[in-house]
C-alpha positions as CSV (number, residue, x, y, z in Angstrom):
1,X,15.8,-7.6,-4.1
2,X,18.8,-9.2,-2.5
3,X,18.5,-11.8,0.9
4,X,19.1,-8.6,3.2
5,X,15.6,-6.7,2.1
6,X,14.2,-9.6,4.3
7,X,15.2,-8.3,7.2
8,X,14.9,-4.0,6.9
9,X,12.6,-2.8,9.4
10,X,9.3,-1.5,7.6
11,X,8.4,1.5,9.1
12,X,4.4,1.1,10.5
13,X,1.9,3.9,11.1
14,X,-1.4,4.0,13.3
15,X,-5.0,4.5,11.7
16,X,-4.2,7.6,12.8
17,X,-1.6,9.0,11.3
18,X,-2.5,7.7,8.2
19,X,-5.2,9.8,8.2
20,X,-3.6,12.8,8.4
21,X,-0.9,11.4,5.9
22,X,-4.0,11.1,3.6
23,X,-5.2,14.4,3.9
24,X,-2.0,16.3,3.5
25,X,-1.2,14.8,0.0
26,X,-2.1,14.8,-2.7
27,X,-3.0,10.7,-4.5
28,X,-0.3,11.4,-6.8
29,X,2.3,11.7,-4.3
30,X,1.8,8.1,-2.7
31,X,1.0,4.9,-3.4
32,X,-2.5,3.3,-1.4
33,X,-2.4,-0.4,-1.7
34,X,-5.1,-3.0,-0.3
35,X,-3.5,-6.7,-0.3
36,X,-6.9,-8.2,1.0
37,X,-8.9,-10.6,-1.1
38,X,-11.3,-8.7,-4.2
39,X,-14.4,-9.7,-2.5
40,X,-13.1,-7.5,0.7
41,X,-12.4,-4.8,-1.4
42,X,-15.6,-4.5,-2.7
43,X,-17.6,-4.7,0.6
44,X,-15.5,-1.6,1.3
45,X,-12.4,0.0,1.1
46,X,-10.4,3.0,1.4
47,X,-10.9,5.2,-1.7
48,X,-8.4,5.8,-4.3
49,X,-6.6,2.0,-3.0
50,X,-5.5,-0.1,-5.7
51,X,-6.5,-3.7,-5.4
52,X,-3.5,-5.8,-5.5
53,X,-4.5,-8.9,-3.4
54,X,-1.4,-10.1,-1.7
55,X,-0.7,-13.2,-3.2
56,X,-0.3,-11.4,-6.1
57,X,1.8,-8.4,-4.8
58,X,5.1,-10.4,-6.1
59,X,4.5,-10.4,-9.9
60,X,2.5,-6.9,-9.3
61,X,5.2,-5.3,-7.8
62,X,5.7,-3.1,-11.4
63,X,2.4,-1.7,-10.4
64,X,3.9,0.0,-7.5
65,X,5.6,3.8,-8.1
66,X,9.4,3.0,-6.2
67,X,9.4,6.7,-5.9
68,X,6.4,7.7,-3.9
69,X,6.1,6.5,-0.1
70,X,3.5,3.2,0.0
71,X,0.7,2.3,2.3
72,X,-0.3,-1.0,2.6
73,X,-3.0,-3.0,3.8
């Protein structure tokens, strides 16, 4: 990851329209990732997310497929 990736504009999606992005694929064809804290996670979270809090993202980032389109948050 170079200086530059600092400063690409991340695409951003409403509740929504991530819905809908949900329910027209299938898990294997995205990556779902929650970045709160593990006690958030397990009060509740969106099924299927993978619990990567974000302080951690960094050295976790192997965990994420490059391929597949990602949803954080």
């Amino acid at each position: 990851m170079g200086v530059l990736d600092y400063f690409k504009s991340i695409p951003t999606m409403s509740a929504e329209e991530v819905r809908r992005f949900l329910a027209d694929k299938h898990p294997d064809q995205y990556n779902l990732v929650d970045v709160r804290q593990p006690a958030e996670y397990k009060r509740d979270h969106i099924p299927g997310a993978n619990l990567i809090p974000m302080a951690e993202l960094k050295e976790r980032l192997h965990e994420i497929d490059p391929e597949k389109p990602t949803i954080a948050y």
